[in-house]
C-alpha positions as CSV (number, residue, x, y, z in Angstrom):
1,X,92.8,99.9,73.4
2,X,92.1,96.2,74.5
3,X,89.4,94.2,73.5
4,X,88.3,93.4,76.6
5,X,88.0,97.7,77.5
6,X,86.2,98.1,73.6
7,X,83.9,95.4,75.2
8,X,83.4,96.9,77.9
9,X,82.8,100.3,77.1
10,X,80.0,98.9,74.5
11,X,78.4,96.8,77.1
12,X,78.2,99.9,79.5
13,X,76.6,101.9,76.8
14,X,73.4,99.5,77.4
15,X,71.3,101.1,80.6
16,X,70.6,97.4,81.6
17,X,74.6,96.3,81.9
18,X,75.5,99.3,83.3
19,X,72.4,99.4,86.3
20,X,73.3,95.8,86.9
21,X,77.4,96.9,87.1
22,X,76.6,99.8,89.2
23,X,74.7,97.4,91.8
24,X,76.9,94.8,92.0
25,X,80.1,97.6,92.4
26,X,77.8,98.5,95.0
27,X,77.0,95.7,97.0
28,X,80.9,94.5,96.6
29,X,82.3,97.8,97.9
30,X,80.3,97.6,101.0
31,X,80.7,93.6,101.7
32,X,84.5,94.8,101.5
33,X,84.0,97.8,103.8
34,X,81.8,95.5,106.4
35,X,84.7,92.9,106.1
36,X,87.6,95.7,107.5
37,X,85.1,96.7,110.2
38,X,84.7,93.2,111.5
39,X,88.5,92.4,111.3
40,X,88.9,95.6,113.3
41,X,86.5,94.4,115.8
42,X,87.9,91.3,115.9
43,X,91.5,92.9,116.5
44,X,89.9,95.1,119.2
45,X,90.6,98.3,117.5
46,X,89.8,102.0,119.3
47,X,86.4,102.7,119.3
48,X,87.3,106.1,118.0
49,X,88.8,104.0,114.6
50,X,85.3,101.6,113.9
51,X,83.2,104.9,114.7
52,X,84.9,106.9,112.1
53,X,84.6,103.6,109.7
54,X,81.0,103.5,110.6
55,X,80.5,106.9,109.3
56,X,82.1,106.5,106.4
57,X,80.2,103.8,104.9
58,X,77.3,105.7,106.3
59,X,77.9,108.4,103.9
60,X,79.1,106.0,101.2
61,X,75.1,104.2,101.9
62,X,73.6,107.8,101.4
63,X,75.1,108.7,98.7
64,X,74.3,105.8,96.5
């Protein structure tokens, strides 16, 4: 095993690190999901396609 993933596996044993990780992978996943639904408004994608992208970061919202 790496240092970096003994590091890292220490770090997450601490509830503070691993709240603060858990946010951010949050907050990055749905900037990234937001990102693909504007490209595929900008590229005039069905309407059928950004709905069902809508609803799945809708569900990805609830369940965090």
């Amino acid at each position: 095993m790496s240092i970096a993933k003994k590091y890292f596996q220490k770090q997450v044993s601490v509830p503070e690190f691993k709240q603060s990780y858990m946010e951010e992978k949050v907050k990055l996943d749905i900037e990234y999901q937001l990102e693909e639904l504007k490209k595929d408004i900008q590229l005039c994608k069905s309407s059928k396609e950004i709905i069902r992208k809508i609803n799945r970061l809708e569900k990805y919202v609830l369940a965090v």
